[in-house]
N, C-alpha and C positions, 0 to 999 in steps of 0.2 A: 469407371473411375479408376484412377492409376491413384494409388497412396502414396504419401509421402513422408517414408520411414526416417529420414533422416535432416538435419537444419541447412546441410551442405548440397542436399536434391533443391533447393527454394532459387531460382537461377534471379537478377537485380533486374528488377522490370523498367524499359525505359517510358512509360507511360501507365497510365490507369485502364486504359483500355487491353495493352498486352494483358498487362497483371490481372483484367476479369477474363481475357480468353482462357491463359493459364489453370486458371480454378474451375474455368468450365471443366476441364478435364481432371480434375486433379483431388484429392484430397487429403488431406493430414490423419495421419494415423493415431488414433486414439491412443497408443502407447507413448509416442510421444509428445500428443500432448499433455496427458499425466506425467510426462518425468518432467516437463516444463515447470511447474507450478512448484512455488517455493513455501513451502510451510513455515512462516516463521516460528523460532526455537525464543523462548522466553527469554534464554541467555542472551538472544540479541539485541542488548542495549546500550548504549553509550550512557556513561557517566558527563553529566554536564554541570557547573556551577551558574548561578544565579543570585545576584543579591539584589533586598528585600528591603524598601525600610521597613523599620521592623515593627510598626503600626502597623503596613499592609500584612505582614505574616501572620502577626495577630490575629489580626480578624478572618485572613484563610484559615487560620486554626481552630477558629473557636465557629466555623461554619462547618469546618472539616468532623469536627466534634458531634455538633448537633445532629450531624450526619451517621454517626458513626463507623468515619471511614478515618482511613491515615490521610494525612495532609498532603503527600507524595502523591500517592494514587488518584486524589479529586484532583490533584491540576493536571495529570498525565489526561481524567478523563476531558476537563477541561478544555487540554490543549488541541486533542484526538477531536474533540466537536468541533472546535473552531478550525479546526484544518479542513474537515469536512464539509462547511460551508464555504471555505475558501475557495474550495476545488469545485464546488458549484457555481460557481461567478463564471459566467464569458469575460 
């Protein structure tokens, strides 16, 4: 198997079939593919606003409570599930 040190070695396959001959021979170097992988850093977030009638915040808050979590963080977990099963949908 020949490795493949580099992103610029991976030549644009005109079918599915080159592109499995290719790999018959070929394999990606474990080095990079750990420098691929992106760690996400906590700092990376965007500030977004949102308004709330402020019934609805209420009552996220005083669930947020019972929980005792910050109201911020239940709907970030919130949001993280329901994107989750989004991306499980065909």
């Amino acid at each position: 198997m020949k490795p493949i040190t580099s992103w610029a070695q991976l030549p644009d396959f005109e079918n599915a079939a080159a592109e499995n001959a290719f790999w018959q021979e070929h394999e990606m170097d474990p080095r990079l593919m750990a420098a691929s992988i992106h760690v996400a850093d906590s700092r990376e977030s965007t500030t977004i606003t949102l308004r709330f009638d402020p019934r609805m915040l209420s009552r996220i808050k005083r669930i947020a409570r019972s929980r005792f979590l910050n109201y911020q963080s239940m709907m970030k977990q919130w949001l993280a599930e329901r994107l989750e099963d989004e991306m499980k949908k065909p």
